[in-house]
C-alpha positions as CSV (number, residue, x, y, z in Angstrom):
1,X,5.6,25.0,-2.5
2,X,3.2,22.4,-2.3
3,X,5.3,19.9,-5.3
4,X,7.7,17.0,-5.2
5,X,10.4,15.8,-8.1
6,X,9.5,12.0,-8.4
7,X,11.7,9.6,-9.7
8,X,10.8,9.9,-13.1
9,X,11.7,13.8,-12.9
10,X,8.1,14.8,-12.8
11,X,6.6,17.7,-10.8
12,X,3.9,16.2,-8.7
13,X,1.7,18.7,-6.9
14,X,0.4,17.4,-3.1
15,X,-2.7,19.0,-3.0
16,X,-4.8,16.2,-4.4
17,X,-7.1,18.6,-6.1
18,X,-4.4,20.0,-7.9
19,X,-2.4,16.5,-8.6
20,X,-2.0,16.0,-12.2
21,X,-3.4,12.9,-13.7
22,X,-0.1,12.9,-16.2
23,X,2.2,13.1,-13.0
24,X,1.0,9.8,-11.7
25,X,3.4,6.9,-12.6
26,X,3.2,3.3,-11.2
27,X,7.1,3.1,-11.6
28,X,7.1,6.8,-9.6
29,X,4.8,4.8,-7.1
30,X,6.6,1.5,-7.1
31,X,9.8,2.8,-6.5
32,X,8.7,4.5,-4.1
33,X,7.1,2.6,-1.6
34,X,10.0,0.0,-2.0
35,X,12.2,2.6,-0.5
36,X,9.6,3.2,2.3
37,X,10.1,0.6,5.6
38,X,7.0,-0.6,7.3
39,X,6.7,0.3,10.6
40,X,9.1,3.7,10.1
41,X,12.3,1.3,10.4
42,X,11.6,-0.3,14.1
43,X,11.1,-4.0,12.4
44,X,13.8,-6.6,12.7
45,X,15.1,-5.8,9.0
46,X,13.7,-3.8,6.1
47,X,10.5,-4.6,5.1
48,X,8.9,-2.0,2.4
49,X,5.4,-0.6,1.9
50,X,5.9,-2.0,-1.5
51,X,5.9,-5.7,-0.5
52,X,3.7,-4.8,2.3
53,X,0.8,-3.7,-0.3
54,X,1.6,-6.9,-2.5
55,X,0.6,-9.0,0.6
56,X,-2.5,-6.8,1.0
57,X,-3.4,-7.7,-2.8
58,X,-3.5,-11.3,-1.7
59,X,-5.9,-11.4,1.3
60,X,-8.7,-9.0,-0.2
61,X,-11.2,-10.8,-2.6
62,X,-10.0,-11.1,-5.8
63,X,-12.0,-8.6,-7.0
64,X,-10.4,-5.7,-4.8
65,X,-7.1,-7.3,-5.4
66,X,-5.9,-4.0,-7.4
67,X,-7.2,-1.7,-5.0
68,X,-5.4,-3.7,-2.5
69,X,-2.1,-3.5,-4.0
70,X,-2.9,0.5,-4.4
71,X,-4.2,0.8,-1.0
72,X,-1.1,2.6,0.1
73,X,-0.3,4.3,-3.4
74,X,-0.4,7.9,-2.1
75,X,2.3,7.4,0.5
76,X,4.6,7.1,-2.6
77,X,3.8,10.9,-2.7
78,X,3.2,12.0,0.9
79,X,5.1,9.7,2.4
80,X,4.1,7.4,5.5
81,X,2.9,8.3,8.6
82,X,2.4,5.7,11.3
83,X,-0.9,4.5,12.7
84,X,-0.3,6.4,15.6
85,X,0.2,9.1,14.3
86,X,-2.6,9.5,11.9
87,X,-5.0,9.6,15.5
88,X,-3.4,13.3,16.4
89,X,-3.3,13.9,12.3
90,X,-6.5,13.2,10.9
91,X,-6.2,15.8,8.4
92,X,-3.5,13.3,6.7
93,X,-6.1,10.2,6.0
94,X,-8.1,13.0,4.5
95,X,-4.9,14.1,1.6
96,X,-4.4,10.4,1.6
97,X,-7.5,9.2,0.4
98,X,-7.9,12.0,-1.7
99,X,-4.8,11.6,-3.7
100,X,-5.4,8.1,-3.8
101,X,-9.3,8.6,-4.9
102,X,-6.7,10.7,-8.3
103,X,-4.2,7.6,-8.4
104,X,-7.1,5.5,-9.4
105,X,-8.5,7.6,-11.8
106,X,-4.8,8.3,-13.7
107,X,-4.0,4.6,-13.8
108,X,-7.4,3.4,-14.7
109,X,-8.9,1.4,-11.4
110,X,-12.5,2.6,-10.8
111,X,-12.5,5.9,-9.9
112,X,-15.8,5.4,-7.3
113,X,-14.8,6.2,-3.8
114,X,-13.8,3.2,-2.0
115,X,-16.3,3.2,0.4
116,X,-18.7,0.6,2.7
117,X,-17.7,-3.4,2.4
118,X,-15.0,-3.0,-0.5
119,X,-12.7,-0.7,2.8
120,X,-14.1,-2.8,5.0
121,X,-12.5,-5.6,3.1
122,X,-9.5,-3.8,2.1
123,X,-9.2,-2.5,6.1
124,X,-9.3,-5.8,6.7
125,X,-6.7,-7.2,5.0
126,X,-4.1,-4.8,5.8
127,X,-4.6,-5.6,9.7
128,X,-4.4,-9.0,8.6
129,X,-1.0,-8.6,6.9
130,X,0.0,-6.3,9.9
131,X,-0.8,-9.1,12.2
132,X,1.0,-11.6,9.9
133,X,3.8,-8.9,9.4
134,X,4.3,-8.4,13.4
135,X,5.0,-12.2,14.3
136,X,7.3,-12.5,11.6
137,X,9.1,-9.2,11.8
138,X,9.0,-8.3,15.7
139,X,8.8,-11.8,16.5
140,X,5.9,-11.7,19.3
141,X,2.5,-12.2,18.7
142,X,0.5,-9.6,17.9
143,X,-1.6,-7.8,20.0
144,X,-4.9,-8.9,20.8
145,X,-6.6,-5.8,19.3
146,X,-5.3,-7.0,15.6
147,X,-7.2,-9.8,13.7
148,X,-7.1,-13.4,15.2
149,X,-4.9,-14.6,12.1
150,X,-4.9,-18.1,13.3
151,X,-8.9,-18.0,12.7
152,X,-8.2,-17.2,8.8
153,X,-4.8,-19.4,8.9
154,X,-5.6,-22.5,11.4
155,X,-2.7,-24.7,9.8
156,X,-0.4,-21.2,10.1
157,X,0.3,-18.5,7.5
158,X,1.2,-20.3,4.2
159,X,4.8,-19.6,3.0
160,X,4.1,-17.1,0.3
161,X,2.5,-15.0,2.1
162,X,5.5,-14.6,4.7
163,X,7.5,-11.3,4.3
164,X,10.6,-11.6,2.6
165,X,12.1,-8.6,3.9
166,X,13.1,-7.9,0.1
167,X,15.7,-5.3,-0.7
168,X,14.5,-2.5,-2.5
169,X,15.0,-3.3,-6.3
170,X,13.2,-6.7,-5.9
171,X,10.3,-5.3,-3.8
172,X,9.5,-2.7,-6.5
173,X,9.5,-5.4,-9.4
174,X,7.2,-7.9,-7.3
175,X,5.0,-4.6,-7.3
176,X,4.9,-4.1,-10.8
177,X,4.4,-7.4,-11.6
178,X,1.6,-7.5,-9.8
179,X,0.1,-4.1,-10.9
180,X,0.7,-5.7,-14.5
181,X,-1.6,-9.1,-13.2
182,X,-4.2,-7.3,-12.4
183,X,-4.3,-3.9,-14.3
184,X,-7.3,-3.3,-16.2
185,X,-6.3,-3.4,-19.7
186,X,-5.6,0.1,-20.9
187,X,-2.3,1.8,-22.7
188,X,0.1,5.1,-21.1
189,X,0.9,3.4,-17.6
């Protein structure tokens, strides 16, 4: 059985080719990834994918700002899988970006394959927010392999873009509020 019950009671089928367009909810994916901890758990406190993916949509250029928030959309559905991880499992980034290339398309983003300097940008950004993520939830400096954040923040990571370590309910609202900022304008989210 290649399905999941989401939290809206919807069947959603994992094999991205076969994922319905009408199974793909931003409240499904919301809720979600608020549930989901960064880092599988081993940060001091819970900090979700959710607000992880808001930060995201706040260091790419405004332009890739929804892609940004959805960069991690499809681990709403396959759930997450640490960096690690994904080396010995490449076959996962594949199903990820697939499903997420069908997220687009059912909630309206531009379905064209995120590909050259809008990743880049987008790849980016998340190492950024994992750098900015590991000082303030580990509380070390991160390693030396992760963006220089102090190049991009010289006077230090401004306050609202610190993780919050919100609990699950407000993390998925600070999602979709954000989803509804920068939605394209279109009915049947």
């Amino acid at each position: 059985m290649t399905q999941i019950l989401t939290h809206s009671q919807n069947l959603m089928n994992l094999s991205p080719s076969d994922a319905s367009l009408d199974a793909i909810h931003i409240d499904d994916i919301a809720t979600a990834l608020a549930k989901q901890c960064r880092f599988n758990g081993h940060c001091q406190g819970f900090y979700s994918v959710a607000e992880h993916s808001v930060l995201v949509s706040y260091l790419v250029p405004d332009s890739l700002a929804l892609k940004g928030l959805l960069h991690d959309a499809a681990k709403a559905y396959l759930g997450d899988l640490v960096s690690p991880a994904k080396v010995v499992c490449p076959e996962y980034g594949e199903m990820e970006m697939a499903l997420l290339r069908r997220i687009h398309k059912a909630l309206g983003v531009d379905t064209q394959n995120v590909t050259g300097r809008e990743w880049l940008d987008i790849e980016e950004a998340d190492q950024l927010a994992r750098a900015i993520e590991f000082e303030a939830l580990f509380k070390m400096a991160p390693s030396a392999l992760w963006l220089n954040r102090s190049r991009i923040f010289p006077a230090g990571v401004p306050e609202h873009l610190q993780p919050q370590c919100l609990d699950w309910q407000a993390a998925r609202l600070h999602f979709i509020q954000r989803f509804d900022e920068l939605r394209p304008v279109r009915g049947g989210y």
